[in-house]
C-alpha atoms as a printed R data frame, in Angstrom:
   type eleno elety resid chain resno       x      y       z
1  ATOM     1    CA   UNK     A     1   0.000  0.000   0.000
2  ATOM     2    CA   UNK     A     2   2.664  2.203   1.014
3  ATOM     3    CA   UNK     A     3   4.377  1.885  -2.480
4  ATOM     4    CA   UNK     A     4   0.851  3.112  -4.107
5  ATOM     5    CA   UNK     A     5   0.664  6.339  -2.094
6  ATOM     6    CA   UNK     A     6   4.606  7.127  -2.922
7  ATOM     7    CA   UNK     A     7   4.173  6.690  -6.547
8  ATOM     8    CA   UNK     A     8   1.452  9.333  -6.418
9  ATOM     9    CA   UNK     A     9   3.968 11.916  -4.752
10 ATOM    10    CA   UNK     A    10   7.231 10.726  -6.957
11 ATOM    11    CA   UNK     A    11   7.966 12.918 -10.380
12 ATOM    12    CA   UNK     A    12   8.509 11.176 -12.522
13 ATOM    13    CA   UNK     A    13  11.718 12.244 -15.275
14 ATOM    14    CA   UNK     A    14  11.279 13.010 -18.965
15 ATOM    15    CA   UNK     A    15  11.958  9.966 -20.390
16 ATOM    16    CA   UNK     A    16   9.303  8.602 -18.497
17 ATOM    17    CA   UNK     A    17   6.582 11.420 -19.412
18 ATOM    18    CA   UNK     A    18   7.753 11.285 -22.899
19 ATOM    19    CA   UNK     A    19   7.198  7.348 -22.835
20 ATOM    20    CA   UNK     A    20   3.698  7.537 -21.399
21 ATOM    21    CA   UNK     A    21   2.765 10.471 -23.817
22 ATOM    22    CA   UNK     A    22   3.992  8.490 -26.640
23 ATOM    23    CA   UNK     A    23   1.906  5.557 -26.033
24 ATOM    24    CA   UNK     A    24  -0.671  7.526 -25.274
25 ATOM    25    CA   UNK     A    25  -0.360  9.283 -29.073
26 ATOM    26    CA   UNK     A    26  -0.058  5.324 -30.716
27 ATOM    27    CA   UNK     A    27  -3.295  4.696 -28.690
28 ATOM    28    CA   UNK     A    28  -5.191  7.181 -30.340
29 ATOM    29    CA   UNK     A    29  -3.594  6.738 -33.755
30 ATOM    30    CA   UNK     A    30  -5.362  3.109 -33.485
31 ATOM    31    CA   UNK     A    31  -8.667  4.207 -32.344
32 ATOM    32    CA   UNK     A    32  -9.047  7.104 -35.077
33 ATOM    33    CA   UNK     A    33  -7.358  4.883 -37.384
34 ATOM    34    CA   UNK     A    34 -10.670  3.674 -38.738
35 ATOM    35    CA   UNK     A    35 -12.136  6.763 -38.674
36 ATOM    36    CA   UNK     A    36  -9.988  9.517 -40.373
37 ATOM    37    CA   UNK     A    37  -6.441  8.159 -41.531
38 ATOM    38    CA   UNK     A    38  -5.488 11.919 -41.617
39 ATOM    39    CA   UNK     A    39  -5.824 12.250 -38.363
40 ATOM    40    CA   UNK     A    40  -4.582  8.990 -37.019
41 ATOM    41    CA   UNK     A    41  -1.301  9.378 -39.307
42 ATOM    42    CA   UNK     A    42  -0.188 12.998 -37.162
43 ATOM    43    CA   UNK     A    43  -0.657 10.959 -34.321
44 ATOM    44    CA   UNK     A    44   1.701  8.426 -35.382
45 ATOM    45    CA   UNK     A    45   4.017 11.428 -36.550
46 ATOM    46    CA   UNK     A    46   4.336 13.354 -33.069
47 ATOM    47    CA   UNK     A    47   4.784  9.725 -31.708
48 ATOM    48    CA   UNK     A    48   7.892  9.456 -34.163
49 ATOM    49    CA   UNK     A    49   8.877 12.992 -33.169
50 ATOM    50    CA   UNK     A    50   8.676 11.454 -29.279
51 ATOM    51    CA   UNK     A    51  10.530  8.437 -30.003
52 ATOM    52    CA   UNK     A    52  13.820  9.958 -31.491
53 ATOM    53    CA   UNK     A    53  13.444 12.120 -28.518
54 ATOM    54    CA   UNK     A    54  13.373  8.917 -26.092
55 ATOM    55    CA   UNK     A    55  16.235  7.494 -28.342
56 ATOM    56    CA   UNK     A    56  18.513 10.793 -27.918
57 ATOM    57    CA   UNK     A    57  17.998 10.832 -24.189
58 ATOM    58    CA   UNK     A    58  18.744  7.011 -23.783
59 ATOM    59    CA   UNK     A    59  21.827  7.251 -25.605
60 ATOM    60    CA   UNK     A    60  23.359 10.348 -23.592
61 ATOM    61    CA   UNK     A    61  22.537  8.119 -20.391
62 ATOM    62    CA   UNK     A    62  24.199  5.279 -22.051
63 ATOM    63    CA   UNK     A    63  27.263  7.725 -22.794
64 ATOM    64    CA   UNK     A    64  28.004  8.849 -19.119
């Protein structure tokens, strides 16, 4: 229980909000998908924008 109420008080760091944001974004590429492609294909494209974010921030942790 304890380790609930923590994780509601912990920030969390980029690479984590940019994680959750980008799944978030592939989420509702695939539910509008069906609906309007145009739509669901700049949600795919700020996902990509996200990932080579996550992918720069990885590497400089890898790097140190």
């Amino acid at each position: 229980m304890w380790k609930k109420i923590s994780s509601l008080f912990s920030k969390k760091t980029k690479l984590e909000r940019l994680q959750k944001e980008q799944a978030s974004l592939l989420k509702k590429a695939y539910l509008t998908s069906t609906n309007n492609r145009k739509i669901s294909d700049n949600y795919v494209k700020k996902a990509n924008l996200l990932a080579e974010e996550i992918d720069i921030i990885i590497h400089n942790n890898n790097n140190q």
